[in-house]
C-alpha positions in Angstrom: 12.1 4.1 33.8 9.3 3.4 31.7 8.6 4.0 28.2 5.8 6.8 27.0 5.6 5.0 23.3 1.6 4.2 22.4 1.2 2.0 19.2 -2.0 0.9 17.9 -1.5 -2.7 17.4 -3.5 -5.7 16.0 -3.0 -8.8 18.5 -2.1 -11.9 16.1 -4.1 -14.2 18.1 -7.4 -12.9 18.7 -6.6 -10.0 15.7 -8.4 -7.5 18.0 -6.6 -3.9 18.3 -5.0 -2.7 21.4 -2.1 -0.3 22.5 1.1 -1.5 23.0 3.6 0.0 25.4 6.6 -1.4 22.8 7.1 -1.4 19.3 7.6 -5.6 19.4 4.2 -6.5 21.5 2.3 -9.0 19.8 -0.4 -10.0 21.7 -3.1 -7.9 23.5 -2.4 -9.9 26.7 -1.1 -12.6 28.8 -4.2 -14.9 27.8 -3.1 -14.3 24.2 0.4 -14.9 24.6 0.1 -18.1 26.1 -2.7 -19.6 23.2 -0.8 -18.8 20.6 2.5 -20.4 22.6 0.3 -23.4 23.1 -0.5 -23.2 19.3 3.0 -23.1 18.2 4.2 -25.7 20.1 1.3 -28.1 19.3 2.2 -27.1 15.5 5.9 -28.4 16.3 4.8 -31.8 17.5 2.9 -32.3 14.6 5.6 -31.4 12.2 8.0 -33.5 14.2 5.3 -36.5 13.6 5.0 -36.2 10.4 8.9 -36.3 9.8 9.0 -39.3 11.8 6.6 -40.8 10.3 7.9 -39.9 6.7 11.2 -41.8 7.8 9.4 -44.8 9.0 7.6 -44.9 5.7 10.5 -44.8 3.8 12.4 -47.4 5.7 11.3 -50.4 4.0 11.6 -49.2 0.8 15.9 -48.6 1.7 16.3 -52.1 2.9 14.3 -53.3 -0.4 16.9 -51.3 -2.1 19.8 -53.3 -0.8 19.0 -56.5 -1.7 20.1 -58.5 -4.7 16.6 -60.9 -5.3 13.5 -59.7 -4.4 10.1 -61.5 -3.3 7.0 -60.9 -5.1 5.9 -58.7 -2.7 8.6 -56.6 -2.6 9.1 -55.7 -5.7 5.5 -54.7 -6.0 6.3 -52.2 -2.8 9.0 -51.1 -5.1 8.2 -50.4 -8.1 4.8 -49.4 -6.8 2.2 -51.8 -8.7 0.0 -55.1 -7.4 1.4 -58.9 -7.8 -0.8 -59.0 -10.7 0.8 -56.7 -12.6 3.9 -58.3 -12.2 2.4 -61.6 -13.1 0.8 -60.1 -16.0 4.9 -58.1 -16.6 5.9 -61.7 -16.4 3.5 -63.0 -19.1 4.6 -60.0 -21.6 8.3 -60.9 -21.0 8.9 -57.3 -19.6 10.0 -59.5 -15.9 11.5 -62.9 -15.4 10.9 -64.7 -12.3 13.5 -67.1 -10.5 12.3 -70.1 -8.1 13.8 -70.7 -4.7 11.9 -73.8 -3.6 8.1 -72.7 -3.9 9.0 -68.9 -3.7 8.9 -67.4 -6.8 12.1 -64.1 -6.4 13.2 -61.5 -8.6 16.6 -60.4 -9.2 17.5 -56.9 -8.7 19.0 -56.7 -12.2 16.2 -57.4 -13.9 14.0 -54.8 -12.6 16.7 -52.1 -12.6 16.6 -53.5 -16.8 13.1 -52.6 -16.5 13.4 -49.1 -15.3 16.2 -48.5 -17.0 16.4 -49.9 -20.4 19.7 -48.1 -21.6 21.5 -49.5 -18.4 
């Protein structure tokens, strides 16, 4: 049993108009139907790229977090500025530095101070 419904319709992948045989038909054809699937699913893997790489991104930055002294160059990655700014911090009394052997650290404490002054 067939349907006699005729809509004029706009394809959304090509966006030329044909007549659909149901009132849900996208796409003027098979050719259509299957670019824009292959366009959706392309769009997917993107996304899901750019999530993972968004996690992977953010995963240094969470183990930085955890840690009680900090090197040099992790607190730059964390608070988001160069060693010479913290040098210069340093100079201005803002930061104190600790020593462990040759390796200059700073304690977690004092940078939360820094950020947060009320704290």
């Amino acid at each position: 049993m067939s349907s006699n419904i005729r809509v004029q319709r706009i394809c959304q992948n090509c966006g030329k108009e044909f007549t659909a045989k149901t009132t849900v038909t996208k796409y003027c054809g098979d050719d259509c139907a299957k670019r824009a699937y292959k366009k959706r699913k392309k769009e997917e893997k993107i996304a899901q790229s750019n999530t993972e790489t968004a996690v992977i991104k953010t995963l240094p930055i969470l183990e930085i977090q955890e840690k009680e002294y900090l090197s040099l160059e992790e607190a730059a990655t964390l608070l988001g500025v160069s060693r010479t700014t913290l040098y210069r911090m340093r100079r201005d009394g803002a930061l104190k530095f600790g020593a462990v052997g040759k390796k200059k650290v700073i304690s977690r404490k004092s940078i939360d101070q820094l950020v947060n002054p009320n704290s």
